[in-house]
N, C-alpha and C positions, 0 to 999 in steps of 0.2 A: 315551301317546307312545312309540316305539321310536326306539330310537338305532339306529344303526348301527354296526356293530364293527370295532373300527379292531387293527389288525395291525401285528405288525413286520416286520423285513427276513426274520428265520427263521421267520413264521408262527404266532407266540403272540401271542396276545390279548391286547392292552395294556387293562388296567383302570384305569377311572376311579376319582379318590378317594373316590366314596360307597361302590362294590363293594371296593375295597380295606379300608375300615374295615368294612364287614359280614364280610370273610373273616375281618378280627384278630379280631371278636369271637367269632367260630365253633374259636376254641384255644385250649385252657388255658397251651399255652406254645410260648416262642419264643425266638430266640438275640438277646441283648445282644453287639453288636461296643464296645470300649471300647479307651482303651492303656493299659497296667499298665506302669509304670515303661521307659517308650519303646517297647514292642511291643505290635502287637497281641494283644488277649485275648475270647475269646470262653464266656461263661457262659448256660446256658440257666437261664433265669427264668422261671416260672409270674406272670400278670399281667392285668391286666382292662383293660378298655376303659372310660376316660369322659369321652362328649365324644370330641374328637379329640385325645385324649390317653393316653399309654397307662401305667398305675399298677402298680408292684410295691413289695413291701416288701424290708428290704435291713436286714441288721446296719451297724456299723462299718468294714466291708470297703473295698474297693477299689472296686465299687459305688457305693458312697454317698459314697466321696471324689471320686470323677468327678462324681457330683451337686452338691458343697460346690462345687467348683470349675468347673461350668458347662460340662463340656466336649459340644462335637460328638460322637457316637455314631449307629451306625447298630443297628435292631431287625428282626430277621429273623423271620419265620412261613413256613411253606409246608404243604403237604397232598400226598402224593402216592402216586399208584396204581400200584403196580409193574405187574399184571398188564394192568390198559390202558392200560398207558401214558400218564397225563394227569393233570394235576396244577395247583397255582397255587403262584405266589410273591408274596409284598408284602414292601418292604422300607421302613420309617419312620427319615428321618432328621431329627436335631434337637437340641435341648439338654439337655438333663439337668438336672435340678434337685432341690432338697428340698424335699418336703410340706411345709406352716407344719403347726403340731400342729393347729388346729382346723380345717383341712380336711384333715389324715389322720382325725381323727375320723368326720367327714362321708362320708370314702369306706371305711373299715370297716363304716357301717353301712348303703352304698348298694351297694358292690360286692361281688362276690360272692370276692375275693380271701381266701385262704386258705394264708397260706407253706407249704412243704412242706417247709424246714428250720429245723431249730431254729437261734432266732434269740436271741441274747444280749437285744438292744435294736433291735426291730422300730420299722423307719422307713419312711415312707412317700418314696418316689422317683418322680419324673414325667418324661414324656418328651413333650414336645411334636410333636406333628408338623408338623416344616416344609416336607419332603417326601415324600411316599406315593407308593408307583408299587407297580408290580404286573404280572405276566405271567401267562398260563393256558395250558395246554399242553392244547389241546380235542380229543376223540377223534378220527377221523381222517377220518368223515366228513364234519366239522366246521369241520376246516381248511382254509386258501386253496389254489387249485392257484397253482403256480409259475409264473409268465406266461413 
């Protein structure tokens, strides 16, 4: 079956939520938008894919108080090619939550997540996604002419 590719007003390639969740899985990391005591904060997290949901582990921090307390956050990836110009974005927004312990168990020993900092008390934090979108920025011969 071919779909047809559907474009925006500037000529990037709007992806569907299946290619959106195959690009999150294809990077080991990506930026957490949250608010840290009334402002935006943005911390880049190493994280995995499971399901359509997306797992990191997280100390005591500010992190995982934005989990305790459920708030909205958005989750940025992207890839991008200086020299040709082209590139993608996904951005997942959603709620924040905390791993129960027996299914952080479950996804230590299914995912491939690996903190990369030391972590006092390594918790497991989930982010649902309620919204997926995503943009490509497709080489040039690629892209739409301008009507």
């Amino acid at each position: 079956m071919h779909t047809t590719r559907q474009f925006d007003r500037t000529g990037l390639e709007i992806l569907d939520p299946a290619e959106c969740l195959r690009l999150l899985q294809s990077m080991p990391v990506g930026r957490l938008v949250f608010t840290q005591r009334g402002l935006p904060a943005i911390r880049l997290v190493n994280f995995s894919v499971d399901g359509d949901t997306i797992v990191f582990a997280s100390d005591d921090g500010e992190k995982f108080r934005a989990a305790v307390r459920g708030d909205v956050v958005a989750f940025e990836v992207d890839d991008v090619d200086l020299d040709r110009h082209v590139g993608w974005t996904v951005t997942c927004i959603g709620h924040l939550s905390v791993v129960p312990a027996d299914e952080a168990a479950r996804l230590r020993r299914v995912t491939p997540l690996r903190p990369w900092a030391p972590l006092h008390e390594r918790r497991m934090v989930r982010l649902r996604a309620e919204e997926l979108s995503g943009r490509r920025l497709l080489p040039w011969g690629q892209r739409p002419r301008a009507g």
